[in-house]
N, C-alpha and C positions, 0 to 999 in steps of 0.2 A: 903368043900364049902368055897368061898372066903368073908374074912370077909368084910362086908361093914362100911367104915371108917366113913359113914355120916352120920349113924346111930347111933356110937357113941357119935356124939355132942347132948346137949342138943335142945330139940324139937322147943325151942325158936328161937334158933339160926338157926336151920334146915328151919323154917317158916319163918327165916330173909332172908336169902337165896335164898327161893323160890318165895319170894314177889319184888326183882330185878332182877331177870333172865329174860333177854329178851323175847317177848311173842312167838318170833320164837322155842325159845330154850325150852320153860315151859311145853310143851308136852312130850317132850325126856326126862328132869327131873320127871317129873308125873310117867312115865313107868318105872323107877332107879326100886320101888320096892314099895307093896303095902303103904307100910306107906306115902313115899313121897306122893303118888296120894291123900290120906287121906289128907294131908296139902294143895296139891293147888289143891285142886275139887274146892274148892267156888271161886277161882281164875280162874280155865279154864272152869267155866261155866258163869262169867263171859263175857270172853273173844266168847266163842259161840255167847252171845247175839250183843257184839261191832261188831262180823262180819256182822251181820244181820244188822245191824244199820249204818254204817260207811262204807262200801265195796265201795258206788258209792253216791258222795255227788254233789251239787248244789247249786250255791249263787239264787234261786231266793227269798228266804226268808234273810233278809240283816243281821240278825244275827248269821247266820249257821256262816261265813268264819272267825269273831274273836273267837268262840268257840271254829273253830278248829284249828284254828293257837295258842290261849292259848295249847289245849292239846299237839302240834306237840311240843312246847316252854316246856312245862315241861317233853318230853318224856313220858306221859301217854300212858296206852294200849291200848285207842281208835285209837289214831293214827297211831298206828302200822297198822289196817288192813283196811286203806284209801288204794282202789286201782286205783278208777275211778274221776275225778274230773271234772266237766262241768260249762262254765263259761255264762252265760244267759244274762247279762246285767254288766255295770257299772254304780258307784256310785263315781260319782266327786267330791260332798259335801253331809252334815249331811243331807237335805233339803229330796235328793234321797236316805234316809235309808227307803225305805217301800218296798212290793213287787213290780218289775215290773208288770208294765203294758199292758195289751194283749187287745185286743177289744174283748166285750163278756165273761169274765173268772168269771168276777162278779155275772153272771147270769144263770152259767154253773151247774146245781148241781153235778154232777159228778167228779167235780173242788176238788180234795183232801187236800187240801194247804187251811191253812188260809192266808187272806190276812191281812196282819202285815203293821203297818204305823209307824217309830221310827223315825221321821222325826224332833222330838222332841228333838235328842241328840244332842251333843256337844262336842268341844275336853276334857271336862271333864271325856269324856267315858272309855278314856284310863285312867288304873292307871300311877301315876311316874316309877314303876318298871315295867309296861308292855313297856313303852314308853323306856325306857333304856336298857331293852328287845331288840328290835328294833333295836335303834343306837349301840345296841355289834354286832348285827347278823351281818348288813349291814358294819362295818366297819372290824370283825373280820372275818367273813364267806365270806361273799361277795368281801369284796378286796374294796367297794366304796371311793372313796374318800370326803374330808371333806365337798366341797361344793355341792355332792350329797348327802352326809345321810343327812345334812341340809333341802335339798330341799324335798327329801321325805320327811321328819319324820313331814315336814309344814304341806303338803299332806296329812300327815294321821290323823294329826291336823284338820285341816282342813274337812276332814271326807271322804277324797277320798279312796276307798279301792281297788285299785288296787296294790298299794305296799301288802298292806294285803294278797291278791292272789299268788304275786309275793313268800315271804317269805313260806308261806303255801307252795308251791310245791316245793320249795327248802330243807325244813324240813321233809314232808312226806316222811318216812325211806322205804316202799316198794310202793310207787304212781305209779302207771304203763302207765295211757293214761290220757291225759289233752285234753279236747273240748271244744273251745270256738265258742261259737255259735253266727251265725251274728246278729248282733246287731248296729244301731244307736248309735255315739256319739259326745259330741261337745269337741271341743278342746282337744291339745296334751293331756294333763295331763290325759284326761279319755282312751286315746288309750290303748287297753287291751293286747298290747305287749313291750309295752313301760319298764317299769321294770323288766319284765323275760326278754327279750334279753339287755338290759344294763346290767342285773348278768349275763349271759351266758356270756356276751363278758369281763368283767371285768375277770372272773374265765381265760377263754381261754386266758388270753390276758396275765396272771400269772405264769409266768414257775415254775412249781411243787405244782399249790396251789390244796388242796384238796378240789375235788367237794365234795358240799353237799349230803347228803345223796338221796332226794328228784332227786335230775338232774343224780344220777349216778343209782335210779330204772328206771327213766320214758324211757319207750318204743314208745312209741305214741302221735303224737299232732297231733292235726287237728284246723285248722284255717278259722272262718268264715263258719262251719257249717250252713246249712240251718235249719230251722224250719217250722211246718206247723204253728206257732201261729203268723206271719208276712211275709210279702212280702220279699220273698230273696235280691232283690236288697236294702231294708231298712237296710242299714248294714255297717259298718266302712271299707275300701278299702285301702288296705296295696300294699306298693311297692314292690320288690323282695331284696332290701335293707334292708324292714323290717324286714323281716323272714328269712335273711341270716344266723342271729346268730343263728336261732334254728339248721342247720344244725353243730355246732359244739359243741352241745351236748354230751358227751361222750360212753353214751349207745342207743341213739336213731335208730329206725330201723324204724318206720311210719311216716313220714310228710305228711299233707293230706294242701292243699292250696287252696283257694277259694277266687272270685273279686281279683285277684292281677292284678295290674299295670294298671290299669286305671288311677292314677296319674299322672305317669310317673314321677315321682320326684325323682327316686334314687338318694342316694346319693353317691359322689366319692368311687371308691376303694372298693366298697359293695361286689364282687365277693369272692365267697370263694374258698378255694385252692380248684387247684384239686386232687381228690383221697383221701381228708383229712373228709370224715364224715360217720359215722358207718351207714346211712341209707340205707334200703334195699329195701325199697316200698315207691312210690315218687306219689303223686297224685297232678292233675291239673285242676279244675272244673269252668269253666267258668271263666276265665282269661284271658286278652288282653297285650298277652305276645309277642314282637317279637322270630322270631324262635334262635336269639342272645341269650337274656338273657335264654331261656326254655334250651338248652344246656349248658351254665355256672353253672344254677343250678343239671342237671343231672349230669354232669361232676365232683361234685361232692363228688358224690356217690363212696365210694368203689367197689362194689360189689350194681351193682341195680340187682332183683329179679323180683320186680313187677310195670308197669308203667300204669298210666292213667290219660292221654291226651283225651278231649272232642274237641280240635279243629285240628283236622287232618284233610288229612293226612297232615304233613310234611316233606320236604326231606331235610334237618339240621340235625332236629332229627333220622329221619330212618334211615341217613347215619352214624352218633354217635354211634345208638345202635347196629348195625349190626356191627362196625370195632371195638368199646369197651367195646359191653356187651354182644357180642353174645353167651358168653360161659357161661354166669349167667343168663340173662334174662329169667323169666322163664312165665311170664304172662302181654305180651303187650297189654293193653286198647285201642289200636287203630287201624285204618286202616294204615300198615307200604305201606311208599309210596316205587313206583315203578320204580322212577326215575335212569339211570343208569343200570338198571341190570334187568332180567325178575323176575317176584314174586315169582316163585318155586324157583331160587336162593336164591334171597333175604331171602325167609324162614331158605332153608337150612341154613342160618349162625348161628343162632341160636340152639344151640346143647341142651339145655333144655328148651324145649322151650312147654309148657302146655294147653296153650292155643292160638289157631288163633283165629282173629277177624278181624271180618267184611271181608271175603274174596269174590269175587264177581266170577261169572262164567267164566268174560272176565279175570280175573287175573287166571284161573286156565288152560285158553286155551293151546296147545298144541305148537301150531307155535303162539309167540307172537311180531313176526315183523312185521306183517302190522297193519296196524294203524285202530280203529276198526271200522273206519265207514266206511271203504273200503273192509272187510273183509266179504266172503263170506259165507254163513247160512252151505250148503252141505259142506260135507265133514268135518267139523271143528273139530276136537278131544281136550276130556281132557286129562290133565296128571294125570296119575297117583300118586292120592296120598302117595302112600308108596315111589317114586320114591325121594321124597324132604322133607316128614313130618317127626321129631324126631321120635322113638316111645315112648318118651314120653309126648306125646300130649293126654291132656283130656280132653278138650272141645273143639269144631271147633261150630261158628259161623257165619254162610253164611247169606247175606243178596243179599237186590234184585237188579238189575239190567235188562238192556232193549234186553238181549240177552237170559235171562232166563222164556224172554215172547215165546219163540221157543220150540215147544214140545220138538225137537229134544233134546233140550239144556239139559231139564227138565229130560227125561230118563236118559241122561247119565251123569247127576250129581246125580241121586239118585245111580247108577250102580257103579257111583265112590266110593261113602261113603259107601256102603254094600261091596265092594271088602276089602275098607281099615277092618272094621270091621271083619271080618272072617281069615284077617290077624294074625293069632299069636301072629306075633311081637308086635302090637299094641292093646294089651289086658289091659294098662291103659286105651284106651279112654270110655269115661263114657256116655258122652253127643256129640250129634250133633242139633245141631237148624235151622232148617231150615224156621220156622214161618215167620220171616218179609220177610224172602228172595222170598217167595211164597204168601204172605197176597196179595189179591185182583188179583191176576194174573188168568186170566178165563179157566174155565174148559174144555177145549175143553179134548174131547175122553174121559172123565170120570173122569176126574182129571189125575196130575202127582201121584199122589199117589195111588190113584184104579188102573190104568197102570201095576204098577210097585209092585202092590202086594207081589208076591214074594219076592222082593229085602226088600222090609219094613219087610219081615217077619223074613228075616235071623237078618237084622239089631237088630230088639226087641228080639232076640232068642239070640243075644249076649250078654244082659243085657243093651245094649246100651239105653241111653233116648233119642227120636228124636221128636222133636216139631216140631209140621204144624199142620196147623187150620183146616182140616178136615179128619177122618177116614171113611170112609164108611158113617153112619149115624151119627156117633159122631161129636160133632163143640164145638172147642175148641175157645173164643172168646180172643180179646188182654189180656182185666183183667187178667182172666182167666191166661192166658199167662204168663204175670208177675209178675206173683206169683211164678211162677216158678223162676224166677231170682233175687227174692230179697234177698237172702241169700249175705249178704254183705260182707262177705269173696271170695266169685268170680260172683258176678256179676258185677264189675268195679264201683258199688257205692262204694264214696270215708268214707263214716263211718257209725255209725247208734249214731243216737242220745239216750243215754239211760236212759237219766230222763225223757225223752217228756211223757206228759200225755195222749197223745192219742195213741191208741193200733197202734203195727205198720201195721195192716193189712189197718190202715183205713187211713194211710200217702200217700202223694202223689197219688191220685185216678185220675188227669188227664190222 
């Protein structure tokens, strides 16, 4: 048997050991052998409880974010297991240390949160060593220069805690997703990207300087998140200038974007390289972007995966992603436009391509040269699905249009999606949606779907899921419906809010 040499050392020593081992690492030590585990049990039980407590934090109580910026600052074990962090408001001066404010939260009992007022503090609040703290990070870590750490550190003097925010995510050693949620502000200094992208761009701007721990975990931002506890356009409105620096994060794979370019105030030279940022899934949610700057930012992308766009179609973009991401693209949030080339082409460029959307009856016709309002009912055929779909397509999303008010049209788009299904080859696809494509379009002969019986029966017999609003007697209503889609990993919602207080079944009910 192999001697163990750590066994040897006195128990002391053993227990000094096991009390600075990383908390990644304090598990693997625990299992060395039973003794170790005997020294760090009160330690990784512990650590069990900081998961439970610390996994997914929140400024909307105004003392959480110095707390946890103290722990990230002394490397304590809470910090380690910060994975989710969400940003709910800012606080410009001491005055705004209390909870924000929501209409009704007061009166809510269900309301979990006290409502905290420290409006009472002062720059006293920092000690001298938290404060020099601070101006080491920002000069030693960050790269800022003198008459920036100056201006912050007034800032935090002052009692503005967005630098506060800023340092926190740069310190949290495994932080994975950062949401900042839309929110109202006055003036530059409360802008809630203002000091994380002046550190991103200070760092990127530094040939060989080592990113902090915090920017070389984080996987995920999302910007201007919606909430149900305020009006979405109540919210601070960033340029594509703003949010350039996040794409040259070093491990980033999610940017989720929302209100951008309503200002229209870039500024020069804001464009990021192209090819130069590790993001794979680019979202775009109500944004008044020319189709100029929406491509500058795509472009990028190494490697884009996953795209959603609420203002299509566009032909910039559909022409971008088809000649430079058609061999990555694997799930486009929009209708890709058809400008240039027929839509079974267009698909085909895309060789991993998971999901269609929004595809219409008239994009799927057969002979696509006459133009469609000259185009005649008889005779029309679809093409065949299999003929231009990957097989790895797993969800197809049809919606409505004024040709699928034609029986005709109706049979032989149900006839289409039961052919592809029974296909083999296309034994990923999971889902087809046919719901809005068909919501209110009239019953004649008994419905498209009584019809067609048999074809609905192979389809369900494949495991496939096919949504339409009625079965025989069954009446599936929209609600109803979109429940079905709110799984926000593929329904093209661009995040889920994870602190929000209200269950998510009961979000967005319009």
């Amino acid at each position: 048997m192999a001697r163990n040499y750590l066994l040897a050392l006195p128990e002391e020593l053993v227990a000094a050991i096991a009390a600075v081992i990383e908390v990644g690492d304090l598990l693997s030590f625990a299992l060395t052998c039973k003794e170790c585990y005997r020294i760090t049990r009160d330690r990784l039980s512990s650590n069990a409880t900081y998961h439970e407590q610390y996994t997914i934090q929140h400024d909307r109580l105004p003392l959480t974010i110095p707390k946890l910026l103290k722990l990230a600052l002394e490397s304590d074990d809470e910090a380690w297991h910060l994975r989710a962090l969400e940003h709910w408001g800012g606080r410009p001066d001491w005055s705004e240390w209390k909870t924000y404010h929501w209409s009704g939260i007061g009166d809510d009992e269900a309301w979990l949160e006290p409502i905290e007022d420290h409006s009472h503090l002062d720059r006293t609040f920092f000690h001298d060593h938290e404060v020099e703290a601070f101006e080491r990070m920002m000069r030693d870590q960050l790269h800022f220069v003198d008459s920036e750490v100056d201006h912050w550190l007034e800032l935090i003097r002052a009692g503005n805690d967005e630098p506060l925010k800023g340092m926190l995510i740069a310190l949290s050693p495994h932080l994975n997703r950062v949401n900042i949620i839309a929110y109202p502000y006055e003036g530059d200094a409360a802008h809630p990207l203002s000091f994380l992208c002046l550190t991103i761009t200070r760092l990127a701007n530094m040939p060989g300087a080592l990113w902090p721990p915090g920017f070389q975990s984080l996987r995920k931002v999302s910007v201007c998140t919606t909430t149900t506890l305020q009006h979405p356009h109540d919210a601070f409105y960033a340029d594509a200038s703003d949010v350039a620096p996040l794409f040259r994060l070093p491990n980033i794979k999610v940017l989720n974007l929302s209100l951008l370019g309503y200002l229209n105030e870039d500024k020069p030279g804001w464009e990021p390289e192209p090819r130069s940022s590790s993001i794979e899934e680019l979202g775009f949610y109500c944004c008044e972007l020319d189709e100029e700057r929406i491509c500058k930012l795509i472009r990028a992308c190494k490697v884009l995966r996953r795209l959603v766009l609420d203002n299509g179609p566009l032909k910039e973009v559909t022409e971008l992603l088809a000649t430079e991401y058609g061999h990555c693209l694997e799930e486009p949030f929009l209708h890709l436009n058809t400008a240039g080339m027929t839509y079974p082409r267009l698909v085909g460029s895309f060789k991993r391509l998971r999901l269609l959307q929004s595809p219409t009856v008239e994009d799927l016709l057969l002979d696509q040269s006459i133009e469609h309002e000259h185009r005649v009912s008889k005779g029309d055929r679809l093409q065949r699905l299999q003929d231009f779909l990957p097989t790895s397509i797993e969800t197809i999303h049809i919606v409505g249009s004024g040709r699928l008010r034609e029986v005709e049209m109706q049979d032989a788009l149900i006839h289409a999606v039961a052919d592809l299904v029974i296909d083999e080859n296309y034994s990923a696809l999971k889902e087809v949606c046919l719901f809005d494509a068909v919501e209110g379009i009239p019953k004649d002969k008994g419905g498209m779907f009584a019809r067609n019986a048999e074809s609905v029966r192979r389809i369900v017999a494949k495991g496939v899921r096919l949504h339409y609003p009625t079965n025989g007697e069954k009446v599936m209503g929209r609600q109803e419906h979109k429940k079905l889609h709110f799984d926000y990993q593929s329904s093209g919602n661009l995040t889920e809010i994870e602190t929000d207080p209200t269950p998510l079944e009961e979000r967005y009910d319009d």
